[in-house]
C-alpha positions as CSV (number, residue, x, y, z in Angstrom):
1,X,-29.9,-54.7,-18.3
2,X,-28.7,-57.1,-16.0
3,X,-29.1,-58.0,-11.9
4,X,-25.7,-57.1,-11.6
5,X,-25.5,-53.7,-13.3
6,X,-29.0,-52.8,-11.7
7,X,-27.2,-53.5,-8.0
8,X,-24.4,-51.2,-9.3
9,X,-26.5,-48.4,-10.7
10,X,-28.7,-48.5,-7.1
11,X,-25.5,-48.6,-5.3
12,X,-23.9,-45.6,-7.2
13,X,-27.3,-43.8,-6.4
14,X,-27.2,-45.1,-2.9
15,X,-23.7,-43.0,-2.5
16,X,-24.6,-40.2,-4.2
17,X,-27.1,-39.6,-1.6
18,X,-25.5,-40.6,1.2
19,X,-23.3,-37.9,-0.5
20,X,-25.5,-35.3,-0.5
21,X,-27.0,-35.5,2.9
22,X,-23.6,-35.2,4.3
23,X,-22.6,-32.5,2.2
24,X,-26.3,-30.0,3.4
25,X,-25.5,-31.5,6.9
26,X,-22.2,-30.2,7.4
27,X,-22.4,-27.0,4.9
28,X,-23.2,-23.9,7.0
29,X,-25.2,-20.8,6.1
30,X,-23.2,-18.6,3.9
31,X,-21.8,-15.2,5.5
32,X,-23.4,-15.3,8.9
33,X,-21.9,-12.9,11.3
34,X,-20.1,-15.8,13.2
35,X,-19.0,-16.9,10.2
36,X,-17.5,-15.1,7.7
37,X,-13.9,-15.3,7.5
38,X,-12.1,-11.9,7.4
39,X,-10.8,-12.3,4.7
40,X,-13.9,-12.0,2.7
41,X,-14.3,-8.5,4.7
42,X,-14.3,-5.5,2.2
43,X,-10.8,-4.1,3.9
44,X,-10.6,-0.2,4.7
45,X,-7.0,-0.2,6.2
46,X,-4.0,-0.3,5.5
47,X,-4.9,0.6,1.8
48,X,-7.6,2.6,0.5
49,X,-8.8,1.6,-3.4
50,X,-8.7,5.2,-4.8
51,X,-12.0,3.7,-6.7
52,X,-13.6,3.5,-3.2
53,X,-12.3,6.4,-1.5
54,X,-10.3,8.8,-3.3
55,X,-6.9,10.1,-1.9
56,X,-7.7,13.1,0.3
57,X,-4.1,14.3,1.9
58,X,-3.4,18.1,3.6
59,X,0.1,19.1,3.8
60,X,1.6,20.9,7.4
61,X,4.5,21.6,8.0
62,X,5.8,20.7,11.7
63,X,7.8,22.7,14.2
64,X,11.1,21.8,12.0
65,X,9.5,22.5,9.2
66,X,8.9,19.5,7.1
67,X,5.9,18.8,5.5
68,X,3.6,16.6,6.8
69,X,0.9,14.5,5.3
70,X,-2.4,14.3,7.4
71,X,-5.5,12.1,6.1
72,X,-8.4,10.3,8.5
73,X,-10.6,7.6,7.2
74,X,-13.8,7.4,9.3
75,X,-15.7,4.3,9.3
76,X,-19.2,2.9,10.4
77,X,-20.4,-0.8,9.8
78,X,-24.4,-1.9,9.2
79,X,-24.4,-5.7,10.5
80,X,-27.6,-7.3,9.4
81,X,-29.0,-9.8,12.2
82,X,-27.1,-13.0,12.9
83,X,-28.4,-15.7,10.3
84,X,-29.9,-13.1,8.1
85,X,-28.3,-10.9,5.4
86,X,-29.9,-7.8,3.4
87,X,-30.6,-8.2,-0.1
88,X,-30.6,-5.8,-2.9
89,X,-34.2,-4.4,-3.3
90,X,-33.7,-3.6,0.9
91,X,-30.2,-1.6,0.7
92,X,-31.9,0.4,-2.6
93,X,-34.9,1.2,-1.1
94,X,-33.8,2.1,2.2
95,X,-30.7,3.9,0.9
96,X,-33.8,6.0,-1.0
97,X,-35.0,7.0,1.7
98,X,-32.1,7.8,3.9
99,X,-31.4,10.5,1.1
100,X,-28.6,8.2,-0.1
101,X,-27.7,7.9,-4.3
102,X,-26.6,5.1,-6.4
103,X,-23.7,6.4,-8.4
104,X,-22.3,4.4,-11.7
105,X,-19.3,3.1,-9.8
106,X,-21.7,0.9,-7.9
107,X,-21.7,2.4,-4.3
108,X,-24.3,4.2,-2.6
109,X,-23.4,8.2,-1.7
110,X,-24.7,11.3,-0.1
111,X,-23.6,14.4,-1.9
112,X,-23.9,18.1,-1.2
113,X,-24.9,20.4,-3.8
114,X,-24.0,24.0,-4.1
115,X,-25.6,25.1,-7.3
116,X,-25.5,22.7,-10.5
117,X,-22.8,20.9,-8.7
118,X,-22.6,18.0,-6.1
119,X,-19.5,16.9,-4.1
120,X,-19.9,13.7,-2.1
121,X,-19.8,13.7,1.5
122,X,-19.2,10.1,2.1
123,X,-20.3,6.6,0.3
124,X,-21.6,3.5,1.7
125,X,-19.7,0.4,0.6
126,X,-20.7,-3.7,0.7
127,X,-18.3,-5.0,4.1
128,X,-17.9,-8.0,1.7
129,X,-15.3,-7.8,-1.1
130,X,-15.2,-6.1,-3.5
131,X,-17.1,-3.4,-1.9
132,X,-19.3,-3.1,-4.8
133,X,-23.7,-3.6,-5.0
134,X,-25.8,-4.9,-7.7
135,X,-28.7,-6.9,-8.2
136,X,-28.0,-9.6,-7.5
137,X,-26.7,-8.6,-4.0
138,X,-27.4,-10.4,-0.5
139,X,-24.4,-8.9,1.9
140,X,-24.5,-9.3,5.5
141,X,-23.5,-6.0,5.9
142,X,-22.7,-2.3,4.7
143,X,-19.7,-0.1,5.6
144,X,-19.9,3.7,5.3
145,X,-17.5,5.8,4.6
146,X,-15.5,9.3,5.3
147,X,-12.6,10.5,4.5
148,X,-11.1,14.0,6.2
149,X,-10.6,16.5,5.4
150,X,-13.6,16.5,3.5
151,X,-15.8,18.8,1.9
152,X,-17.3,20.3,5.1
153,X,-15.5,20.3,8.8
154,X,-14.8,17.1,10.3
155,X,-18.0,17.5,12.9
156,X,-20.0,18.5,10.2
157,X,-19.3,15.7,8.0
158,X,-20.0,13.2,11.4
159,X,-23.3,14.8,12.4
160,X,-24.2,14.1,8.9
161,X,-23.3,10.5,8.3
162,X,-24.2,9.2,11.2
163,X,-27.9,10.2,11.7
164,X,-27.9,8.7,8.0
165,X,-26.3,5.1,9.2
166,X,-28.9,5.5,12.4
167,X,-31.4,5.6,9.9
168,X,-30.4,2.8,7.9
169,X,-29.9,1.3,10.6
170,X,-33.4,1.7,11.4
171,X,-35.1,0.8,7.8
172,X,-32.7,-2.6,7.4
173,X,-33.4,-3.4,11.3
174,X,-29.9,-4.1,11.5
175,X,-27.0,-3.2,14.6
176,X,-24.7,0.2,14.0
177,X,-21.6,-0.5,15.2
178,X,-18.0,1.6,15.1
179,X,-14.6,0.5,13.6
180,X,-14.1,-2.1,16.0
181,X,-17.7,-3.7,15.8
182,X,-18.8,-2.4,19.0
183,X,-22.5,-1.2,19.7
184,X,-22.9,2.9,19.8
185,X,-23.2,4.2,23.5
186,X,-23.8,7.8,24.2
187,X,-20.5,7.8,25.7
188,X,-19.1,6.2,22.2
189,X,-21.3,8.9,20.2
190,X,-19.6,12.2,22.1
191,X,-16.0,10.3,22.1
192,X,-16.3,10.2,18.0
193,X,-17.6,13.8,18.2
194,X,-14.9,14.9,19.8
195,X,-12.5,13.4,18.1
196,X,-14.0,15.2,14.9
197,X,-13.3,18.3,16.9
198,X,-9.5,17.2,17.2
199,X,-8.9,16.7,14.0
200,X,-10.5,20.4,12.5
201,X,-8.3,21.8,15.6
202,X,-5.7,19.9,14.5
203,X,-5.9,21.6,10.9
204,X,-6.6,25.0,12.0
């Protein structure tokens, strides 16, 4: 080999890493909280996947008589901290013992069981797309899931997802927050609760 085609290979190496230092200099951590675009959010609204949340609809009539179609999608999210993200072996375990099951569609669920059957209550989703866990999983957060009417009253179905998300919360030492991302006050707790009340009142 020659002088001149060891210079070139040494400068091709030269750039390569000069290459490389830029590129893990610049590159930032994948799916912090700051960062993720919203885009890569698992998206609730406007449109519901019917292989995340099936259709649930009611039918009223109103005072002219026309039939009305009433649905309410409920939604908490599970942010892990900034900079860090849950992995797979943490959501299964603490999903165990939240009383939370995996089901073959790849979500989490909490079902209520009258007999030999079992009707879900609400799921717990990835917030990334495509909403979907396996084992491979590190998410930097968890949505869960209700649709009303449901299979119990509407303040039912709340007082029994949400002590379940306050215990995830809990077990993944991660930050509960509402639909629009903001922390749970007491105030924000008995606001949801009454809006459940609404709703059954509403259907009544």
């Amino acid at each position: 080999m020659s002088a001149f085609e060891i210079r070139i290979i040494i400068l091709l190496v030269g750039l390569l890493v000069l290459a490389l230092i830029y590129y893990y200099g610049t590159k930032k951590p994948a799916h912090t909280r700051a960062d993720i675009d919203q885009e890569d959010l698992f998206q609730i609204e406007p449109e519901i996947s019917s292989t995340i949340v099936p259709e649930v609809e009611t039918h009223k009539k109103d005072k002219l008589g026309t039939i009305t179609t009433e649905r309410k999608v409920v939604t908490l999210f599970l942010h892990a901290k900034d900079g860090l993200q849950f992995d797979w072996h943490q959501i299964k375990d603490a999903s165990g013992k939240a009383g939370l099951e995996y089901g073959d569609d790849h979500l989490f669920y909490r079902y209520r069981r009258i007999g030999s059957e079992k009707k879900a209550l609400f799921l717990v989703a990835n917030m990334l797309k495509p909403g979907v866990f396996d084992p491979d999983l590190r998410t930097t957060g968890l949505v869960f899931i209700m649709t009303l009417p449901g299979e119990m009253n509407a303040l039912d179905l709340w007082d029994t997802m949400f002590p379940v998300a306050k215990r995830m919360e809990e077990l993944l030492d991660g930050s509960l927050t509402d639909e629009n991302h903001s922390a749970f006050s007491r105030q924000r707790i008995a606001s949801m609760r009454e809006e459940m009340r609404i709703f059954e009142s509403s259907e009544a």
